[in-house]
C-alpha positions, 0 to 999 in steps of 0.5 A: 500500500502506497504511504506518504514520504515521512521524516524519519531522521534529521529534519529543521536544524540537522544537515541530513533529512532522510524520508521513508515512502512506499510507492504501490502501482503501475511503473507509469504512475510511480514515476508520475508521483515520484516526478511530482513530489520531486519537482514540489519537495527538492526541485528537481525537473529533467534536464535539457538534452540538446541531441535529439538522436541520443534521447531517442536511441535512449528512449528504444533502449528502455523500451526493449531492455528495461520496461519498467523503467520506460514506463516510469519515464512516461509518467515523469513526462506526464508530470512536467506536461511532455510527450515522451517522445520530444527529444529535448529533455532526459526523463530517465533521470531526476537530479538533484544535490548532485556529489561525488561520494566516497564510501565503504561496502562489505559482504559478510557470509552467514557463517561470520553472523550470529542469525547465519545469515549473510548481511552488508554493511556500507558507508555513504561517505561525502565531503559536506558544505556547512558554509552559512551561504549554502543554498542547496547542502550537497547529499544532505537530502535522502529518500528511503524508497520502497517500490512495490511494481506491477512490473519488476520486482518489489525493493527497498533503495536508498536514493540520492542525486537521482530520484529514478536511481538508487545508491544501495538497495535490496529487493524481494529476492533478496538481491543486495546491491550497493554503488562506490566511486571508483576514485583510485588516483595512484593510478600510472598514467594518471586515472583520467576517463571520458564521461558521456556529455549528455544521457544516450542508450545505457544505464548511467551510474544509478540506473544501474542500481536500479536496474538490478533491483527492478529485474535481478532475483540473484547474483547470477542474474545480475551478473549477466545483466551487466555483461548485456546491458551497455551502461556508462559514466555520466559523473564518475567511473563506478564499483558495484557490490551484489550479494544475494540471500544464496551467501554468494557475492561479487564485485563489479568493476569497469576500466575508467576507459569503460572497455572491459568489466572484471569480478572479483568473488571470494566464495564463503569469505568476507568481500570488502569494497571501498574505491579501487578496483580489486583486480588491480592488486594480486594480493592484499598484501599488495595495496599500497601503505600510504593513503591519507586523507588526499586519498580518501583512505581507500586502502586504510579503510579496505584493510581495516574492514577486512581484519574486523570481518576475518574468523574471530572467537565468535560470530557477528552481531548486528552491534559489531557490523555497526562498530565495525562502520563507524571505525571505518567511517570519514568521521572517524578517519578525518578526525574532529572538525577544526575551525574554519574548515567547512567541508569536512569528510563525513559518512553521510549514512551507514546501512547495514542490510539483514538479506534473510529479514529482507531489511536495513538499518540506517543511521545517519549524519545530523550535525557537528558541534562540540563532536560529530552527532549521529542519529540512532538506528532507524530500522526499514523492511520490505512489505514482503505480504503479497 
């Protein structure tokens, strides 16, 4: 049953509003309602597109590949008062408070867990804008989205920067997937890549997410989703962790050029992502030493996660997986805000997903005053019922 979007974290005064909404119907009128309240609540609207070609070869894409998501297009559309055939605007996407994130992912088996059960757990990390002139506070606004489709699957997503996307999420299947910038600059040549300029055929960063979720129901399935499907950068070069209720997990990662696509999977074992590709290095032991925080902490934060979830005296709690994030979080690693410096490092939200419970724990960033404060746990599950 469709709900209306409620605050549940943040709101007057905290940088974060995070809302939970239940969205029931046809893709059609999703979209439709998610454009509406999107264009009334954080002003998003489609972008201008000036290659009419590029918005109709798009257009044939979603139509023949990814249904659903052509017909969410239709009701976006409808809500701005367009056809979706003109090719002016992009209606595959709603921007807003557009950033480049950092974050932390891992895949934990069941044998680590006290339920026996798999879980991931992920950090949303982001350098904030507390500047007193700031209009519009980059990733301070989130929606906790459920989708209960009359085509695709029903899932549990948390969306930022594109309403039509999603940066980690988890579906009926009990198909988990999480999105990470893909920012490792000790590449040799330096790590440059090619953007596309303006929305074509494909998936971009977050419509993959999303698409995953909409027609995947395991690991196998979304991994010949992303050999068949083209999708490409718009912003920035991406990893993808995906685990399923089966325990099974993978990495995805794509060259910056966007010319070849390379897993990584370690069976029955922990699988830790943070924001370079894994295949670059044959071991562990290999990662470089030096990576503070001009680097992002992205190997200090892979090794850390890494320890905290090898075999121990016992399994994992729910309590632990949440320590284990906050250790690897940019509140802790940057250290205390210091006077003067407006953007401070932060992990804008950690979710840690049950994936046998079909549900997520989310505690997010609220302010900074004498310490960095944070909200408690809010708990969020899938409406599983038929």
């Amino acid at each position: 049953m469709s709900t209306k979007p409620a605050v549940r974290v943040g709101g007057s005064g905290a940088y974060t509003t995070m809302w939970e909404w239940h969205l029931e119907g046809t893709n059609h009128e999703i979209g439709r309602d998610l454009a509406t309240w999107g264009r009334d609540q954080l002003g998003a609207a489609p972008l201008p597109c000036p290659d009419e070609r590029r918005i109709a070869s798009q257009r044939r894409f979603f139509q023949r590949f990814y249904p659903p998501h052509y017909q969410r297009m239709r009701g976006v559309a409808e809500a701005f008062g367009l056809s979706i055939d003109e090719g002016s605007s992009d209606v595959s996407s709603l921007w807003f408070d557009i950033g480049l994130p950092g974050c932390t992912a891992a895949f934990v088996p069941g044998a680590r867990m006290e339920t026996g059960g798999p879980h991931v757990l992920r950090n949303m990390d982001f350098g904030i804008d507390l500047s007193p002139q700031a209009a519009v506070r980059p990733a301070s606004r989130l929606v906790v989205l459920g989708l209960r489709p009359d085509e695709g699957y029903e899932s549990l997503g948390i969306v930022v920067f594109d309403l039509l996307g999603a940066m980690d999420g988890i579906n009926e299947k009990g198909l988990v997937v999480v999105c990470n910038a893909h920012a490792d600059y000790r590449l040799d040549p330096a790590y440059r890549f090619e953007r596309v300029e303006h929305p074509e055929a494909g998936l971009n960063e977050l419509q993959v997410v999303r698409c995953l979720l909409d027609l995947c129901s395991d690991v196998k399935e979304a991994k010949d989703a992303l050999l068949s499907l083209r999708w490409y950068y718009g912003y920035t070069p991406c990893l993808y962790l995906v685990a399923d209720v089966q325990g099974r997990a993978f990495v995805c990662e794509k060259s910056p050029s966007g010319n070849r696509i390379r897993f990584t999977e370690r069976d029955g074992e922990p699988l830790v992502m943070t924001n370079f590709g894994l295949t670059r290095f044959p071991t562990d032991a290999a990662l470089p030493t030096d990576d503070g925080p001009d680097k992002g902490f992205a190997y200090t934060r892979y090794r850390l996660v890494n320890a905290a979830l090898a075999p121990c005296d016992g399994p994992l709690g729910t309590e632990e997986l949440a320590s284990i994030a906050a250790r690897a979080s940019f509140d802790a690693l940057s250290g205390p805000k210091r006077d003067g410096n407006e953007h401070p490092d932060r992990t804008i939200w950690t979710s840690l997903y049950d994936i046998e419970a079909r549900r997520m724990l989310v505690s997010c960033y609220l302010s900074e005053e004498d310490r960095t404060n944070r909200s408690e746990f809010v708990e969020i599950a899938l409406d599983t019922t038929p």
